[in-house]
C-alpha positions as CSV (number, residue, x, y, z in Angstrom):
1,X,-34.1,-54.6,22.3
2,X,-37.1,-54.3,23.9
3,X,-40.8,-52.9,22.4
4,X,-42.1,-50.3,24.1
5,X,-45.8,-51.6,25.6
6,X,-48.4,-49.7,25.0
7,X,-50.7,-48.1,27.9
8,X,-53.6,-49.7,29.1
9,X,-56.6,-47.6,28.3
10,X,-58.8,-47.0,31.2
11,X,-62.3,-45.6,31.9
12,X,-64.1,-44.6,35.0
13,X,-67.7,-45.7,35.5
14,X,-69.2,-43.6,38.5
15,X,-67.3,-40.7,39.8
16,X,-68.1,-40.0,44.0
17,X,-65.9,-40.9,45.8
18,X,-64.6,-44.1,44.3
19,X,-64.4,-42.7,40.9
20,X,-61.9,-39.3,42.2
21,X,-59.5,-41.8,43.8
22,X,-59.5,-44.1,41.2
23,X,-58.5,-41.4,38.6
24,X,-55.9,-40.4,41.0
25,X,-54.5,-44.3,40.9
26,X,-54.5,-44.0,36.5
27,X,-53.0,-40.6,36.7
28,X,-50.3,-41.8,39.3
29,X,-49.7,-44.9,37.2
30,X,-47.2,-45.0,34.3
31,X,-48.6,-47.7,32.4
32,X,-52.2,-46.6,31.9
33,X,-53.7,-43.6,30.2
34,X,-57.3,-42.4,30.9
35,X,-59.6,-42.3,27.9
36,X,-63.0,-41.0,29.8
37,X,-64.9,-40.6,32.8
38,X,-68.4,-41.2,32.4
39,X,-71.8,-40.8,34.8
40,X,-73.6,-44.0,35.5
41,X,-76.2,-43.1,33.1
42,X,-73.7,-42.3,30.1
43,X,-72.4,-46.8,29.6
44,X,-73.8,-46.4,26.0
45,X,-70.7,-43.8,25.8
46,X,-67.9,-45.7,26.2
47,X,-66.3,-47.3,23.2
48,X,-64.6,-50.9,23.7
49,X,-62.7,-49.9,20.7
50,X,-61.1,-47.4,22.3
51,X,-61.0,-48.8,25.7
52,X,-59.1,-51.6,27.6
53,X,-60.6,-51.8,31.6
54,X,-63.9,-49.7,32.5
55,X,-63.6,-49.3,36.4
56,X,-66.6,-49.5,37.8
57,X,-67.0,-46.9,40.5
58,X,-70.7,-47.4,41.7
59,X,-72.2,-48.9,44.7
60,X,-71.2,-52.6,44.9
61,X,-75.3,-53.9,44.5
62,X,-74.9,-52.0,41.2
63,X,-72.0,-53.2,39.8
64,X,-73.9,-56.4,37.9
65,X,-76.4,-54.0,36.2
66,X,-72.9,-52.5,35.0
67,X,-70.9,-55.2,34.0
68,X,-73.1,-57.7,32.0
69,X,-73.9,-55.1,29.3
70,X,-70.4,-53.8,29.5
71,X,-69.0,-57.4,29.3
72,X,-71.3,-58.5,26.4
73,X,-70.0,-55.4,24.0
């Protein structure tokens, strides 16, 4: 008998025109649930608690500003 895996919970980090097609990818996708899309300026929203990947849909010179404070939560 197999157990049933849980989804993986995903944010969205920017939402132009990045951010629209990735939600489209987590809504298409069986395995992963969306938990929250959030503006650039809204990181000190998103709870690691409650949260498995943040996608980081920004400008690709931004992403570092991003991802260190992310990655140290």
């Amino acid at each position: 008998m197999e157990l049933p895996l849980s989804k993986i919970r995903v944010a969205i980090l920017g939402y132009g025109n990045i951010g629209e097609s990735a939600e489209e990818a987590v809504q298409a996708a069986d395995d992963m649930t969306l938990v929250g899309i959030y503006h650039h300026n809204e990181m000190d929203k998103i709870r690691p608690q409650n949260t498995d990947v943040v996608l980081l849909c920004t400008p690709t010179r931004e992403v570092p500003a991003y991802a260190v404070p992310l990655l140290k939560q």
